[in-house]
VOPAGU-2260 file (C-alpha; in pm, 1 decimal, decimal comma):
REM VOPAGU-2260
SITE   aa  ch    i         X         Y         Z
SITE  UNK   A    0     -11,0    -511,8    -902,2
SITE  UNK   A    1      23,6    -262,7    -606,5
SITE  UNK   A    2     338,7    -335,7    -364,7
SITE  UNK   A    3     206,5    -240,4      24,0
SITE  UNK   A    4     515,6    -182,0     246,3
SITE  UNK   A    5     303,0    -304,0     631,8
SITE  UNK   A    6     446,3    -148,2     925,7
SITE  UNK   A    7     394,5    -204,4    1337,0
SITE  UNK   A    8     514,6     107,7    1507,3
SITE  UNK   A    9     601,8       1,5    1851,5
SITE  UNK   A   10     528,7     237,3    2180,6
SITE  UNK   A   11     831,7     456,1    2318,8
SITE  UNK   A   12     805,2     635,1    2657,4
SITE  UNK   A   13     601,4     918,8    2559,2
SITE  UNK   A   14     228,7     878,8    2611,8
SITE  UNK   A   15      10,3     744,3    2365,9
SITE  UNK   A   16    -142,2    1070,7    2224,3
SITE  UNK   A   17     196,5    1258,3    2249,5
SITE  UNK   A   18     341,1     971,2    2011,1
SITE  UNK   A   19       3,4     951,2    1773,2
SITE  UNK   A   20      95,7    1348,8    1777,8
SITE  UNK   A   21     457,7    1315,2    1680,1
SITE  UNK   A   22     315,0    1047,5    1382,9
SITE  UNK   A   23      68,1    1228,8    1225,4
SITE  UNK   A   24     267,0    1579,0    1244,3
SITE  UNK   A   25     588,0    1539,9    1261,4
SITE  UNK   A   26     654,6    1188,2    1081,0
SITE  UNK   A   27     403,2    1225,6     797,1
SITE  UNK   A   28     615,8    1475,1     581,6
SITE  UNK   A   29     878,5    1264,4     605,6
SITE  UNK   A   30     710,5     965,2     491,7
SITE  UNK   A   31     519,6    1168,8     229,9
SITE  UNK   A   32     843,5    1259,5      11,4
SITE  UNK   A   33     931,3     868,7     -55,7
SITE  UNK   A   34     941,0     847,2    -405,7
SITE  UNK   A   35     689,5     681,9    -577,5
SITE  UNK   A   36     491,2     685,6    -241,2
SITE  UNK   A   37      79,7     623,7    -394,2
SITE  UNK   A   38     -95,3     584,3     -65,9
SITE  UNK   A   39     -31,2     611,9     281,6
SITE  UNK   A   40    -237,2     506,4     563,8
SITE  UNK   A   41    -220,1     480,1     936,4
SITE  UNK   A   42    -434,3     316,7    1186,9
SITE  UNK   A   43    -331,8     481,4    1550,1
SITE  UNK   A   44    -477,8     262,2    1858,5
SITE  UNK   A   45    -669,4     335,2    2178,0
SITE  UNK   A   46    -633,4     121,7    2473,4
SITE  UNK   A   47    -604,8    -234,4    2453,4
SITE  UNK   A   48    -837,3    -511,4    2507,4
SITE  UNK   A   49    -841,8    -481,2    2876,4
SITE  UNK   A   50    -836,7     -70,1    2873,2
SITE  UNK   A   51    -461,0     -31,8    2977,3
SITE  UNK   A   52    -182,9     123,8    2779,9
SITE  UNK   A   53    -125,6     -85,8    2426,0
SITE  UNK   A   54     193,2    -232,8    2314,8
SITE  UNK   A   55     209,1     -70,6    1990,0
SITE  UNK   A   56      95,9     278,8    1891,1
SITE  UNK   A   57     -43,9     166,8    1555,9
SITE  UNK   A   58      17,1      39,8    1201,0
SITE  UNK   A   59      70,6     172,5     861,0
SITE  UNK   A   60      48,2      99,3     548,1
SITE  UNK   A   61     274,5     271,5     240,2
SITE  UNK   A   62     196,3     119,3    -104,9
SITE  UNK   A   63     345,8     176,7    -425,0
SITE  UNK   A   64     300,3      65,1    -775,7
SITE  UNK   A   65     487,8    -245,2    -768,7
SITE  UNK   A   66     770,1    -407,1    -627,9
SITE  UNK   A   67    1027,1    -261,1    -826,1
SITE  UNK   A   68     898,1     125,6    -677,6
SITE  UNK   A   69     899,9     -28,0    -357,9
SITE  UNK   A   70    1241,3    -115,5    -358,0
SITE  UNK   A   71    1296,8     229,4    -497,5
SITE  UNK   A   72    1181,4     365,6    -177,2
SITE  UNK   A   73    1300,6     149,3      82,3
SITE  UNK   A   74    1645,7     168,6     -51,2
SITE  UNK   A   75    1626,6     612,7     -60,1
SITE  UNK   A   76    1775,6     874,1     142,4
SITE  UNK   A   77    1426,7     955,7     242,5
SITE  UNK   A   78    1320,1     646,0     367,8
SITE  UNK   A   79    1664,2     663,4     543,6
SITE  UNK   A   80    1548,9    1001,3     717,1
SITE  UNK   A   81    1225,4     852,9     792,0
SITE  UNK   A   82    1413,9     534,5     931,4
SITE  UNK   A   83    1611,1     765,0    1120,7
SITE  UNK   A   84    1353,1    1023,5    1262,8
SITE  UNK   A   85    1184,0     675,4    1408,4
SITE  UNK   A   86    1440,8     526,4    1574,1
SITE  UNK   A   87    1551,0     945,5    1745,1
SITE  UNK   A   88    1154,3     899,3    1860,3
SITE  UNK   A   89    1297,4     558,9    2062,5
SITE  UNK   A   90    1018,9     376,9    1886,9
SITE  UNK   A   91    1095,4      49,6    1706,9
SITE  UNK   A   92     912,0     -85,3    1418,0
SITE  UNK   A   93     848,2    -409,6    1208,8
SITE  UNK   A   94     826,5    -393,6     850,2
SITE  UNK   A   95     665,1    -672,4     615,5
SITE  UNK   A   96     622,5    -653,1     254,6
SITE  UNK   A   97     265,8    -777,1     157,3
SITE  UNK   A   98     291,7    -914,5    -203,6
SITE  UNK   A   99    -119,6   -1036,2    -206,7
SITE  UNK   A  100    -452,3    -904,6      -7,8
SITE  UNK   A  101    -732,2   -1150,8      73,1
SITE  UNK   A  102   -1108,5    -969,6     100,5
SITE  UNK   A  103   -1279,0   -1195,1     276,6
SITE  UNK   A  104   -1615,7   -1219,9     235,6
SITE  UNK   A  105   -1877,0   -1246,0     551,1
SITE  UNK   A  106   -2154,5   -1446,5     486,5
């Protein structure tokens, strides 16, 4: 079974497309050299429910094949750089380790 590493990348005092920028071209090829890195997905937000400036800039998702890779990564000098390269940014993150996906069915 596939390990998925969830993460909540908090705002930091750049604006929201300058940080979505800094993700998606500056972070990515970080992220990308984690060993044993399948899949990696990001969800960047808009505005928030009432149009003003969200909270969080988005949420990603790194899986891997199982827990034992995961561990792999999270304990390697890349994911070290990639820690690292956040935290320079001034954004803070949350990280949860989702051991079980429920697709819900709509009726």
């Amino acid at each position: 079974m596939t390990m998925k590493i969830a993460i909540i990348l908090f705002r930091n005092a750049q604006p929201i497309e300058e940080q979505h920028r800094w993700w998606l071209e500056d972070h990515v090829p970080l992220a990308k050299k984690m060993p044993g890195l399948i899949s990696y997905t990001i969800n960047l937000v808009g505005t928030d429910e009432s149009g003003g400036d969200p909270v969080i800039a988005g949420t990603d998702y790194l899986e891997f094949a199982d827990e034992e890779a995961a561990m792999i990564a999270y304990n390697s000098p890349e994911w070290k750089a990639a820690r690292q390269h956040t935290a320079e940014s001034g954004a803070k993150t949350i990280r949860s380790w989702v051991r079980k996906t429920n697709q819900i069915p709509l009726d």
